[in-house]
C-alpha positions in Angstrom: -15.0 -8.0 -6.7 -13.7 -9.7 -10.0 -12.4 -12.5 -10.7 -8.7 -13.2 -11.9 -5.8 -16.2 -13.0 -2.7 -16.5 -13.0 -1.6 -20.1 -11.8 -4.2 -20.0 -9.4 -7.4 -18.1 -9.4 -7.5 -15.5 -7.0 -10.2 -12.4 -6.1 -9.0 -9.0 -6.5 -10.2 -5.1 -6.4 -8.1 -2.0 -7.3 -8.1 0.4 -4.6 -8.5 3.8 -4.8 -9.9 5.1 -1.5 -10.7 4.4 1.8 -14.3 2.2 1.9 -13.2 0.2 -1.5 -12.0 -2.9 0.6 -13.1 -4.2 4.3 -9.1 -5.1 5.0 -7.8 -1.4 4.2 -7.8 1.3 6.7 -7.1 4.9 6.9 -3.3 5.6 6.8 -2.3 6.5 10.9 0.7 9.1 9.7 3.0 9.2 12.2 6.1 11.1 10.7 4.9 12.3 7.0 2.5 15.1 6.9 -0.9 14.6 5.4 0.0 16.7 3.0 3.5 15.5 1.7 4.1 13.3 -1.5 4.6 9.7 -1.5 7.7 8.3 -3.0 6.1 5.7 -4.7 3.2 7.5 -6.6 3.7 10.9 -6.1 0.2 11.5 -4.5 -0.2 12.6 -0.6 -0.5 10.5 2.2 -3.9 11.6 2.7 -5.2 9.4 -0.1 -3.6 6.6 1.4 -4.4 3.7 3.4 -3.0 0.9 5.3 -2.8 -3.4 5.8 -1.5 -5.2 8.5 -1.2 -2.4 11.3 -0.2 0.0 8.9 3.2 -2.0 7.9 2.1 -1.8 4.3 0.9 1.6 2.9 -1.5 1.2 0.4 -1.3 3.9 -2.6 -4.3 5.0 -5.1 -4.3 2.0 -7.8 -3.2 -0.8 -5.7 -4.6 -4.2 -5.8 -6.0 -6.1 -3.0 -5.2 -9.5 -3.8 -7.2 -12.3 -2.1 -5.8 -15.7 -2.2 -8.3 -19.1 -1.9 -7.1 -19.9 1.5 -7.6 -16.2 3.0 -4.3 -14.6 2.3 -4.1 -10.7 1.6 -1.4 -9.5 -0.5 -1.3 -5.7 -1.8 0.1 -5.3 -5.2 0.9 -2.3 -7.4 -1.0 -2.3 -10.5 2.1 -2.8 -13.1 2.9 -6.0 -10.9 -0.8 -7.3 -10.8 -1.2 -6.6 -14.6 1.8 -8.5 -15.7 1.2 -11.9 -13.6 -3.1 -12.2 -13.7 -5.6 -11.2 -16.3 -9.4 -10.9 -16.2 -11.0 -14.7 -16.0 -13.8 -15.2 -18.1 -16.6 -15.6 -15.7 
């Protein structure tokens, strides 16, 4: 995992699959198929996972965002590219 700043310097990883980060679990589809579209990206479900008992669906490209003192945050990658760039290491 790299590291990134904004104000503060955080940890992060895009995510593109299930296995790429400890904290994100297969998606549990309850009412969408497997197969149908997401609204947000446009890929299906069944590339998907999820964070926090599945209240946050994470889509292909998303960034886990981890914060010094343990916080998770999942951010889309426009979002995460506009506030943090690569920290020289």
């Amino acid at each position: 995992m790299k590291t990134y700043v904004r104000r503060n310097t955080v940890r992060a990883k895009q995510w593109f699959k299930v296995g790429d980060h400890a904290a994100i679990l297969p998606l549990n589809i309850m009412g969408p198929s497997a197969a149908d579209a997401c609204v947000v990206c446009g890929k299906p479900f069944s590339e998907h996972g999820s964070y926090d008992c599945d209240t946050v669906i994470v889509c292909p490209g998303d960034w886990v965002v981890e914060y010094p003192a343990g916080e998770i945050e999942i951010m889309r990658d426009k979002g995460f590219r506009r506030l943090y760039k690569e920290a020289d290491e």
